[in-house]
BALOBA-1460 file (C-alpha; in Angstrom, 3 decimals):
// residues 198
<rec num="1" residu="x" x="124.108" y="131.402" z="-173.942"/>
<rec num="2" residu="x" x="128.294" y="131.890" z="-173.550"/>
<rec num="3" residu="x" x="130.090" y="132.637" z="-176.274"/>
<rec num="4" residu="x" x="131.975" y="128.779" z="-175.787"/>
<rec num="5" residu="x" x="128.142" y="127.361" z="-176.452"/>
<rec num="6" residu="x" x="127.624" y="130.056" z="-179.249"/>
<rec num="7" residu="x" x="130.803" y="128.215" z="-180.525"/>
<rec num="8" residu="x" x="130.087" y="125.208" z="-180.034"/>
<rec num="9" residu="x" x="126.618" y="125.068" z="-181.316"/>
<rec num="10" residu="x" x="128.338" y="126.762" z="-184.903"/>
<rec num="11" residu="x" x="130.741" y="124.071" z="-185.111"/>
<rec num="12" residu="x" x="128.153" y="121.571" z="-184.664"/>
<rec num="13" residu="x" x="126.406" y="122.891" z="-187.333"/>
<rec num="14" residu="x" x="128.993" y="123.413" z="-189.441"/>
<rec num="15" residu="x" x="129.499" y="119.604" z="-189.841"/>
<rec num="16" residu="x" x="132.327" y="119.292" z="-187.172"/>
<rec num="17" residu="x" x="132.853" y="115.848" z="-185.480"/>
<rec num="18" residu="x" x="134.752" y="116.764" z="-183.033"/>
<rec num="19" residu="x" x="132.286" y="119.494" z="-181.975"/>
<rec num="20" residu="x" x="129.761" y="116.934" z="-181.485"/>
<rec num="21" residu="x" x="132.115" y="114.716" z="-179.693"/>
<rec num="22" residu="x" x="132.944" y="117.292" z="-177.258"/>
<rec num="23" residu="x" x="128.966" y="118.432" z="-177.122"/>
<rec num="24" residu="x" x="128.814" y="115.307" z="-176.216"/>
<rec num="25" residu="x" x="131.229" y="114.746" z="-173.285"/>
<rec num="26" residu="x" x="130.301" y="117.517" z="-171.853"/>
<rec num="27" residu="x" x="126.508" y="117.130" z="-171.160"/>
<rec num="28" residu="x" x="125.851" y="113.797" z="-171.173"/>
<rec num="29" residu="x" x="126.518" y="113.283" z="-167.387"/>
<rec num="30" residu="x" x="123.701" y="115.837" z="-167.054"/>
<rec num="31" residu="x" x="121.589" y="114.137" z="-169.268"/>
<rec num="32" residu="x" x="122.192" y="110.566" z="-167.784"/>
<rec num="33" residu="x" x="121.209" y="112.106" z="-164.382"/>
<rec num="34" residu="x" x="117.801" y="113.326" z="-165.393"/>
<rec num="35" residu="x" x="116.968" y="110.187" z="-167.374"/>
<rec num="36" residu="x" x="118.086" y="108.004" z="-164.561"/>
<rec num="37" residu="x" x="116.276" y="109.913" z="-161.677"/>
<rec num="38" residu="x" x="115.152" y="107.107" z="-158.911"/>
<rec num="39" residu="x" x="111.439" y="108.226" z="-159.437"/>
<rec num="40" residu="x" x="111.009" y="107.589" z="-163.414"/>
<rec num="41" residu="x" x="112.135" y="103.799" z="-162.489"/>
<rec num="42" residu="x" x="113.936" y="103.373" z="-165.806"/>
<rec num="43" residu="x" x="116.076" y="100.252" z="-166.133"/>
<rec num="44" residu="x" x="119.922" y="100.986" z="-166.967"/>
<rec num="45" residu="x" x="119.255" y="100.035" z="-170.784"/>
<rec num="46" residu="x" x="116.332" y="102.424" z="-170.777"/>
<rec num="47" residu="x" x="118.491" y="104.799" z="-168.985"/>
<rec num="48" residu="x" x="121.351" y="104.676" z="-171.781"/>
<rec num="49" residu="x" x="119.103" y="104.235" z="-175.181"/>
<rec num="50" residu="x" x="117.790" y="107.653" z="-173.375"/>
<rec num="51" residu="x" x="120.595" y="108.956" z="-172.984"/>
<rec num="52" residu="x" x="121.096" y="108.177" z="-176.822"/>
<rec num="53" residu="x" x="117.655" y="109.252" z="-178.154"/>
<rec num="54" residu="x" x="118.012" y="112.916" z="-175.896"/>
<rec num="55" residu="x" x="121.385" y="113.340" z="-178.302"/>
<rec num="56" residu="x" x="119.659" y="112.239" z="-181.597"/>
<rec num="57" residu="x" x="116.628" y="114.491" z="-180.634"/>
<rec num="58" residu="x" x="119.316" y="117.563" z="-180.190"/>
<rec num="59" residu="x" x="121.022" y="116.743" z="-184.024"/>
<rec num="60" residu="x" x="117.714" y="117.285" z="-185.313"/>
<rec num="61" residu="x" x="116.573" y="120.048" z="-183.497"/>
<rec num="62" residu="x" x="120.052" y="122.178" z="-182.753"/>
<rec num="63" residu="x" x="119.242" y="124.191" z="-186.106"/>
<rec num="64" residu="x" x="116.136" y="125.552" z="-184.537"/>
<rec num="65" residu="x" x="117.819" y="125.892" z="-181.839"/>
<rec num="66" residu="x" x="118.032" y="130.050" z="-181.366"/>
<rec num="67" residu="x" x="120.243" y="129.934" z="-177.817"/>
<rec num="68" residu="x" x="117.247" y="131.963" z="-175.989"/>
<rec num="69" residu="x" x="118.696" y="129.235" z="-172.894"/>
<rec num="70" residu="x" x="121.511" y="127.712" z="-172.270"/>
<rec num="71" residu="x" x="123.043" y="124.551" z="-173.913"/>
<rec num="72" residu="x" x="122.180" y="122.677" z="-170.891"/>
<rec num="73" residu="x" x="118.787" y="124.186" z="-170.107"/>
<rec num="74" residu="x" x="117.962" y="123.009" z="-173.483"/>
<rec num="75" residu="x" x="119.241" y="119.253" z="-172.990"/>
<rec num="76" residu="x" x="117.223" y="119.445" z="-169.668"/>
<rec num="77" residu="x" x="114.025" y="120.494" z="-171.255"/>
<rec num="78" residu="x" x="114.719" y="117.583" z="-174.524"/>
<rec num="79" residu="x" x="116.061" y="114.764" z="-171.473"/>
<rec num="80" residu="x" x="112.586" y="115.409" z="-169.223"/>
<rec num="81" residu="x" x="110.048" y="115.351" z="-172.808"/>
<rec num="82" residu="x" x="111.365" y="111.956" z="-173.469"/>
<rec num="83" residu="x" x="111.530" y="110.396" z="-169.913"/>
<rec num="84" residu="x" x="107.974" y="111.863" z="-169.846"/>
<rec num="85" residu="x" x="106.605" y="110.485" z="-173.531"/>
<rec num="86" residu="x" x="108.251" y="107.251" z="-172.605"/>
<rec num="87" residu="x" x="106.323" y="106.805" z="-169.075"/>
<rec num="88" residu="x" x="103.384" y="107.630" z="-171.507"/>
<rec num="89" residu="x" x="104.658" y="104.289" z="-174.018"/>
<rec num="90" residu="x" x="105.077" y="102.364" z="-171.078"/>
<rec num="91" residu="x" x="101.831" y="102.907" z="-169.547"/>
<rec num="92" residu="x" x="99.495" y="102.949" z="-172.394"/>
<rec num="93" residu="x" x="101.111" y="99.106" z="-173.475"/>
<rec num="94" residu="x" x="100.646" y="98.112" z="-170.118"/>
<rec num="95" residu="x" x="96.661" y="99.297" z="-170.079"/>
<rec num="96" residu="x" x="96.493" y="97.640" z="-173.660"/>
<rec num="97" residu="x" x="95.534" y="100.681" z="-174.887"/>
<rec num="98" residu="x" x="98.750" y="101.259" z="-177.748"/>
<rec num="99" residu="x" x="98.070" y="99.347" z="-181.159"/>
<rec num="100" residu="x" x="101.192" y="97.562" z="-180.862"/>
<rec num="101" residu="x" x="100.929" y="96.526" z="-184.969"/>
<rec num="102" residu="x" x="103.731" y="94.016" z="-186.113"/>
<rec num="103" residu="x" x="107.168" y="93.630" z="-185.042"/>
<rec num="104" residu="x" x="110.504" y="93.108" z="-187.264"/>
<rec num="105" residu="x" x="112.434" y="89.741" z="-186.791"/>
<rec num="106" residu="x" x="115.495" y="89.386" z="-188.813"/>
<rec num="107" residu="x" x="115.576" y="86.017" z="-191.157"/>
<rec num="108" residu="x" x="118.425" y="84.478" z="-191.309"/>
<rec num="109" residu="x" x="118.706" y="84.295" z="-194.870"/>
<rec num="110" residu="x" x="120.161" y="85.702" z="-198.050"/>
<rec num="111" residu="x" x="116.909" y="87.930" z="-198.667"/>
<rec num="112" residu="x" x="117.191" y="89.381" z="-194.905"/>
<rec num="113" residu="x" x="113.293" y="90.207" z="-194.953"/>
<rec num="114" residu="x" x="111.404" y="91.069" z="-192.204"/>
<rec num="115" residu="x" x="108.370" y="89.208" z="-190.902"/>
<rec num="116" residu="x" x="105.458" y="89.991" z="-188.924"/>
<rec num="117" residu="x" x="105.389" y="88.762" z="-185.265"/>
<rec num="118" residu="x" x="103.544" y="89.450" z="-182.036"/>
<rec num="119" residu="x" x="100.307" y="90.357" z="-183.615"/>
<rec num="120" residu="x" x="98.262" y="91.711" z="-181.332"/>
<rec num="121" residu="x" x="95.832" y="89.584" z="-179.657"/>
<rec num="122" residu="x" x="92.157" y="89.539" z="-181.219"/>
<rec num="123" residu="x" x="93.314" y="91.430" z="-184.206"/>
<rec num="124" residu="x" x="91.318" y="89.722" z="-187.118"/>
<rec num="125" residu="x" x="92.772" y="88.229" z="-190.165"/>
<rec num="126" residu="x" x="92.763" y="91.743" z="-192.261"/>
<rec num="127" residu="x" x="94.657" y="93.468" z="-190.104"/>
<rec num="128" residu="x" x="97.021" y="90.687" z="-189.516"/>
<rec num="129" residu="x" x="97.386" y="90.591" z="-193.649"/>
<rec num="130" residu="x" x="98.106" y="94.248" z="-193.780"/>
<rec num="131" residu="x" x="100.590" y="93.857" z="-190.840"/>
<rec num="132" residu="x" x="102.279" y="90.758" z="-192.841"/>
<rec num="133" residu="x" x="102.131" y="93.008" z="-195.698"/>
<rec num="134" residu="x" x="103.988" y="96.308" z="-194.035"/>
<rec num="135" residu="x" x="106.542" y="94.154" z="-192.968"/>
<rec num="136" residu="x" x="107.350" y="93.111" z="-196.683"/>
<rec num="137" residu="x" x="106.915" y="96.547" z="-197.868"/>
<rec num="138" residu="x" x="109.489" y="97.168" z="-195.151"/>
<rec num="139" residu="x" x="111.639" y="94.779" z="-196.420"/>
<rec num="140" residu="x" x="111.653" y="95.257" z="-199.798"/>
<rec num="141" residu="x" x="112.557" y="99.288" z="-198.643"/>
<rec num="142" residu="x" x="115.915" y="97.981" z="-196.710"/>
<rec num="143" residu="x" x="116.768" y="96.051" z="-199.682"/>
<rec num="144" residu="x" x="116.464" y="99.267" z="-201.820"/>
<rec num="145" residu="x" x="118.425" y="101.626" z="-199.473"/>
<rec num="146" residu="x" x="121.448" y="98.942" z="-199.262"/>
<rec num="147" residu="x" x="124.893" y="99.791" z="-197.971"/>
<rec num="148" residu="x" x="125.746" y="101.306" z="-194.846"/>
<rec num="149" residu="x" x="121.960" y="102.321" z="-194.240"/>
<rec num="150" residu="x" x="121.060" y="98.761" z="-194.326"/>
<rec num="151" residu="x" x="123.353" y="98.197" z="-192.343"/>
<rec num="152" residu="x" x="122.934" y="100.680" z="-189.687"/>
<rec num="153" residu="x" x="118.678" y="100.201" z="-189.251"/>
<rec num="154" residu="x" x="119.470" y="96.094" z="-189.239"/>
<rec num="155" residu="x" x="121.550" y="97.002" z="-186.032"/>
<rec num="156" residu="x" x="119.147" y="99.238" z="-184.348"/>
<rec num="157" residu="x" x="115.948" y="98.355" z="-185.537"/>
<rec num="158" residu="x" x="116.229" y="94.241" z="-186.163"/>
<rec num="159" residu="x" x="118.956" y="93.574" z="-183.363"/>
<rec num="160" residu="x" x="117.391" y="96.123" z="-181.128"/>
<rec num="161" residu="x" x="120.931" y="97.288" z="-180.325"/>
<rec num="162" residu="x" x="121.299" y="100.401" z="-178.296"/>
<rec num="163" residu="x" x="123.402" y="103.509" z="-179.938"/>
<rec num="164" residu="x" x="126.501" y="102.639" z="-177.675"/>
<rec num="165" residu="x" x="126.282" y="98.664" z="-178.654"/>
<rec num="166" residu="x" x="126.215" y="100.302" z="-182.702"/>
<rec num="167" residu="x" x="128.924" y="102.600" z="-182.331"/>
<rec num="168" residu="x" x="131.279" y="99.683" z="-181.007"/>
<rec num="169" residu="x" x="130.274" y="97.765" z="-183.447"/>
<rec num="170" residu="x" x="130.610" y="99.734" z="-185.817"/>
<rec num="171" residu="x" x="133.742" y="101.650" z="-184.354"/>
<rec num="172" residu="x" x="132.266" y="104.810" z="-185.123"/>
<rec num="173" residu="x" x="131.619" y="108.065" z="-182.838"/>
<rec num="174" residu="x" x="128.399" y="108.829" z="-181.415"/>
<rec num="175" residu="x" x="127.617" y="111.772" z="-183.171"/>
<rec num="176" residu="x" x="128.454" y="110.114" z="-186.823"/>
<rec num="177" residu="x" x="126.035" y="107.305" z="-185.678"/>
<rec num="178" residu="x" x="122.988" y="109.522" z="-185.170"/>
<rec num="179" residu="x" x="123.066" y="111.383" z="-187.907"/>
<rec num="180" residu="x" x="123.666" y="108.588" z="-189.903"/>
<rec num="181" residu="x" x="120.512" y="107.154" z="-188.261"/>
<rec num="182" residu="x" x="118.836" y="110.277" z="-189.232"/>
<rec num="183" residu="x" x="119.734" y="110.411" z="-192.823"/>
<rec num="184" residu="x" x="118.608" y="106.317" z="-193.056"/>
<rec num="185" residu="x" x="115.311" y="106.477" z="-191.610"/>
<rec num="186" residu="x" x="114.690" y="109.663" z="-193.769"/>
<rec num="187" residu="x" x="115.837" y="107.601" z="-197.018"/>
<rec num="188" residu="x" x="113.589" y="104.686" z="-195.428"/>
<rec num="189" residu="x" x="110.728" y="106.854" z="-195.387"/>
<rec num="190" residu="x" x="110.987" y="108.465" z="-198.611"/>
<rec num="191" residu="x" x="111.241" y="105.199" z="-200.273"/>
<rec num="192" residu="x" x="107.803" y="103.502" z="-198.270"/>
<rec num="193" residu="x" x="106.092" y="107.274" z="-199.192"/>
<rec num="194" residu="x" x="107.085" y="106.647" z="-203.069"/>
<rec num="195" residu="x" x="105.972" y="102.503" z="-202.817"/>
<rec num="196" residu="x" x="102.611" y="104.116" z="-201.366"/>
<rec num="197" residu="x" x="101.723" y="106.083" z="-204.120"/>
<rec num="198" residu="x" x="102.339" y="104.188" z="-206.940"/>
């Protein structure tokens, strides 16, 4: 690894913005090609949320990162894992074999609580209970966290928007986006650990 990337990498981790802006800038063309190689046959959405989740993989992992390759070696290896694990998604719903569990609609109403849709076909009126049940649990987690991280999983998770569609509506950078994701879901997952053991 150069010394720029040694740099870089430190001001990343160091808290930085604009590190992560220009981390950013400067490999996501190489990232964007990998993901939308002819032969994977993403769509462009699939090709961008990608794009996104390849960046949001590297916050998480850059600490462990130890700069044995290069920056962009790196993004490579993280870019072909995903385009690889999601062929994997993709195939397994289309064989039926992927327990697809409940999905999260937002209500329209003051509460904002999830409900359980697209139950899976032939799934038997236990597990449809438990999968109404999650989603409340779910629910009742969101309205815990409040705030920004409310807002931020509504967006992604409810709307299904992709990280560029959050960060303009949210006019906030890339970078502050995902970690902000990060920090959420963590919260979100703390809070449905503590609900299951009490």
């Amino acid at each position: 690894m150069s010394d720029s990337e040694v740099q870089l990498v430190e001001r990343c981790l160091a808290g930085e913005q604009s590190a992560w802006e220009e981390l950013y800038r400067a490999y996501q063309g190489r990232v964007r090609q990998i993901i939308g190689w002819k032969r994977w046959g993403f769509s462009a959405i699939e090709v961008e949320d990608g794009v996104q989740e390849v960046f949001l993989e590297l916050i998480r992992s850059l600490p462990r990162f130890r700069g044995e390759a290069t920056l962009s070696t790196y993004l490579t290896r993280l870019a072909r894992n995903r385009c690889i694990s999601h062929l994997r998604r993709k195939t397994a719903l289309k064989r039926g074999k992927e327990e697809l569990g409940y999905a999260l609609e937002e209500r329209h109403s003051d509460e904002d609580t999830p409900t359980a849709l697209a139950i899976e076909e032939g799934m038997g009126p236990e597990e449809a209970l438990i999968s109404k049940e999650s989603a409340g649990h779910v629910g009742r987690a969101l309205a815990a966290l409040g705030g920004e991280c409310r807002e931020i999983l509504r967006l992604r998770y409810y709307r299904q928007l992709s990280y560029t569609e959050i960060c303009a509506s949210l006019d906030l950078p890339l970078g502050t986006v995902c970690s902000r994701l990060k920090r959420c879901l963590g919260k979100l997952k703390n809070l449905l650990e503590e609900k299951e053991r009490v």
